[in-house]
C-alpha positions in Angstrom: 4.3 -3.6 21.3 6.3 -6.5 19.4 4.4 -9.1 21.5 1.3 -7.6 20.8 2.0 -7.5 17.0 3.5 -11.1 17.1 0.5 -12.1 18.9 -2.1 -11.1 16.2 0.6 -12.1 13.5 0.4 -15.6 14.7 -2.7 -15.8 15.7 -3.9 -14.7 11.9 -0.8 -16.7 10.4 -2.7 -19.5 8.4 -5.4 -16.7 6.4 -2.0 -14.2 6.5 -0.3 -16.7 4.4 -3.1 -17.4 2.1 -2.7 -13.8 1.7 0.8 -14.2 0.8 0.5 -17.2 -1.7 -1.8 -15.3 -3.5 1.2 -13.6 -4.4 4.0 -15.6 -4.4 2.8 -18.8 -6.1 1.9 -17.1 -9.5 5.5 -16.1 -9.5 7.4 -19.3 -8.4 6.0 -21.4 -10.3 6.0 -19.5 -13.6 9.7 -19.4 -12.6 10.3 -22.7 -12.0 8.5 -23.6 -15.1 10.7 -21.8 -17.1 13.3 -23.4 -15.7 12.0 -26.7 -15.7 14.8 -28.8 -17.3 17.5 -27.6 -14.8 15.5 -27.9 -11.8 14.6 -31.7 -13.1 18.7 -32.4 -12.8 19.1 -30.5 -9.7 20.5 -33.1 -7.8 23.5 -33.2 -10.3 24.0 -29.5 -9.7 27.5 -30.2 -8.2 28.8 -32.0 -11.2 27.2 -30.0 -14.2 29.6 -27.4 -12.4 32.4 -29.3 -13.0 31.7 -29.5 -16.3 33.5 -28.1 -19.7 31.9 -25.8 -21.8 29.6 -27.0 -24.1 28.7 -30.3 -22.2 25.2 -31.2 -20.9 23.3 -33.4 -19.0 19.7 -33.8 -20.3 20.4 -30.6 -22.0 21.4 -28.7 -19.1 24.6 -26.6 -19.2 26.4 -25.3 -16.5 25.6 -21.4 -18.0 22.1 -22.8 -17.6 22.5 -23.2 -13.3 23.1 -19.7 -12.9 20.5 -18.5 -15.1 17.8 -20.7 -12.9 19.7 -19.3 -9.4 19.6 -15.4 -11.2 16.0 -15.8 -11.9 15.5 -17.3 -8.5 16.5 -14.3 -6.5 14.7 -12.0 -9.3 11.6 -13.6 -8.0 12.6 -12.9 -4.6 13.4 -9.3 -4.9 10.2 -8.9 -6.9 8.4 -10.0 -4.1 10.0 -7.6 -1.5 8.8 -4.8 -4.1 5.3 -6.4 -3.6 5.5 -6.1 0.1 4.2 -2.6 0.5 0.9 -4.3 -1.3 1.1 -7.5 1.1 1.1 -4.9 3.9 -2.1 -3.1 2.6 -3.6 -6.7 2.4 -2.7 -7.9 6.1 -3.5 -4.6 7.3 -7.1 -5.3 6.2 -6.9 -8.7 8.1 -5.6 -7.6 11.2 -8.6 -4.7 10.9 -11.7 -7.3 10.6 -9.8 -9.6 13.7 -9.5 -6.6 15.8 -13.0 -6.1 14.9 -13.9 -9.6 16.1 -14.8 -10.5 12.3 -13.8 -13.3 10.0 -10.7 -12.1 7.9 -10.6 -14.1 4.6 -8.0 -13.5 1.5 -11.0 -12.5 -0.5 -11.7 -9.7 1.1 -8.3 -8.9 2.3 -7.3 -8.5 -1.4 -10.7 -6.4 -1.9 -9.7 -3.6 0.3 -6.4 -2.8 -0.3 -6.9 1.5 -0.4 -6.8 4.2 2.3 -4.5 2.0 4.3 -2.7 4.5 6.8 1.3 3.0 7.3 2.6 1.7 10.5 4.2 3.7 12.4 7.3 1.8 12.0 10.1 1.3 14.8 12.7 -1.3 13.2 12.7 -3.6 15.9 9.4 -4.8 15.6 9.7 -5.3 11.7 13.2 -6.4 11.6 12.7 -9.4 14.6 9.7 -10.5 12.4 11.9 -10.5 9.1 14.4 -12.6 11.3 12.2 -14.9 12.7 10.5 -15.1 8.9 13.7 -15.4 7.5 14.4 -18.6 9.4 11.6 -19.9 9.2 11.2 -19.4 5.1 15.1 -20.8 5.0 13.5 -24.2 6.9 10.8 -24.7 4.4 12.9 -24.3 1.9 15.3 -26.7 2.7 12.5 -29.5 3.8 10.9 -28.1 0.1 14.0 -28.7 -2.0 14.7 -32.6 0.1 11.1 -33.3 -1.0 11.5 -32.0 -5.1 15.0 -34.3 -5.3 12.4 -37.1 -4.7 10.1 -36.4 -7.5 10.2 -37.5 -10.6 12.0 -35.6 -13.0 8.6 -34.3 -14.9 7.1 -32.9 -11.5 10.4 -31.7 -10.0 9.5 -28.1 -11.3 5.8 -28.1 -9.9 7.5 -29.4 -6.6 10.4 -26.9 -6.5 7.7 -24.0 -7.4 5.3 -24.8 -4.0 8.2 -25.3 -2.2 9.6 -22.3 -2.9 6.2 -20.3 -2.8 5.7 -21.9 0.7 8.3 -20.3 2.0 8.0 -16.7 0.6 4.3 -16.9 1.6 6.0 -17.8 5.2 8.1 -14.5 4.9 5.7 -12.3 3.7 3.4 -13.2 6.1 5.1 -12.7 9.3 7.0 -9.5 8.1 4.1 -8.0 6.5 1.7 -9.7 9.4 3.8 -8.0 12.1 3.9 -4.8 10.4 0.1 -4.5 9.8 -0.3 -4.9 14.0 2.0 -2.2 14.7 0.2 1.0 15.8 -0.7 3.3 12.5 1.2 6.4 12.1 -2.9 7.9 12.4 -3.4 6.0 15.5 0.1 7.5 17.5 -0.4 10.7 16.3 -3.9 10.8 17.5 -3.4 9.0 21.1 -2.7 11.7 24.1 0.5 11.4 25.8 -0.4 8.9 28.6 -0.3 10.7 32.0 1.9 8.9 34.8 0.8 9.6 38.2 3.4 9.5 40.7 1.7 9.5 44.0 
């Protein structure tokens, strides 16, 4: 069953994703517009810690770090309470694949009702958030090395995709996997399988 669903997940990952950025770019980058100014001196993060109260570098205090970290993992946890809708989404694209149709993000986002839930075993779900995990945590990384190079007015913009990328990434697989699990419909439907023994 979790090959099966990995199978699908990764075979649909690039339109799953687009799926996923629909939602998680709006929020990153609004974030990391607000916080524009900090993320611009992110490379001095170390130091503006080290600070005194009251100093600032290119008016960035060290009270100002943790308000751009808090409102990073708010946009995080927003976007595991937006996973039940990325679900609904996937589901749709995993429907028109099985169906041997072309899933697009259009339509995925167009047919988000009467979506029955997976019948959900946490193996399958939780390898998926592991393996998305990772793989979100790489992005990230090779996101953030590639905002320290930008200039200082496009640091935010770069910080934002970077950090989208990588929730899109996350989403994807978890809510990817989840959408080619078996439906809770489907298993309750299916006859026991008969084994014959001779």
């Amino acid at each position: 069953m979790l090959d099966r669903a990995l199978a699908r997940t990764f075979a649909n990952l690039s339109t799953l994703m687009l799926v996923a950025f629909v939602l998680t770019l709006p929020i990153h980058m609004v974030q990391a517009y607000l916080f524009k100014d900090v993320l611009a001196v992110q490379e001095l993060a170390p130091e503006i810690r080290s600070f005194p109260e009251g100093r600032q570098v290119r008016g960035v205090a060290k009270g100002d770090l943790g308000a751009e970290r808090a409102a990073f993992l708010g946009a995080l946890g927003l976007e595991l309470l937006l996973l039940p809708i990325a679900y609904r989404a996937a589901r749709r694209v995993i429907e028109v694949d099985e169906a041997g149709g072309l899933p697009g993000v259009r339509d995925a986002w167009s047919h988000l009702g009467g979506t029955s839930w997976p019948s959900l075993g946490s193996g399958p779900v939780m390898v998926a958030a592991a393996l998305g995990a990772g793989a979100a945590l790489l992005v990230l990384l090779i996101g953030n090395l590639l905002a320290d190079m930008a200039s200082a007015d496009l640091a935010w913009a770069a910080f934002g995709l970077g950090r989208a990328t990588a929730a899109a990434l996350f989403v994807a697989l978890v809510a990817g996997t989840a959408a080619a699990l078996p439906t809770r419909s489907a298993t309750a439907a299916a006859p026991p399988e008969k084994i014959d023994l001779y």
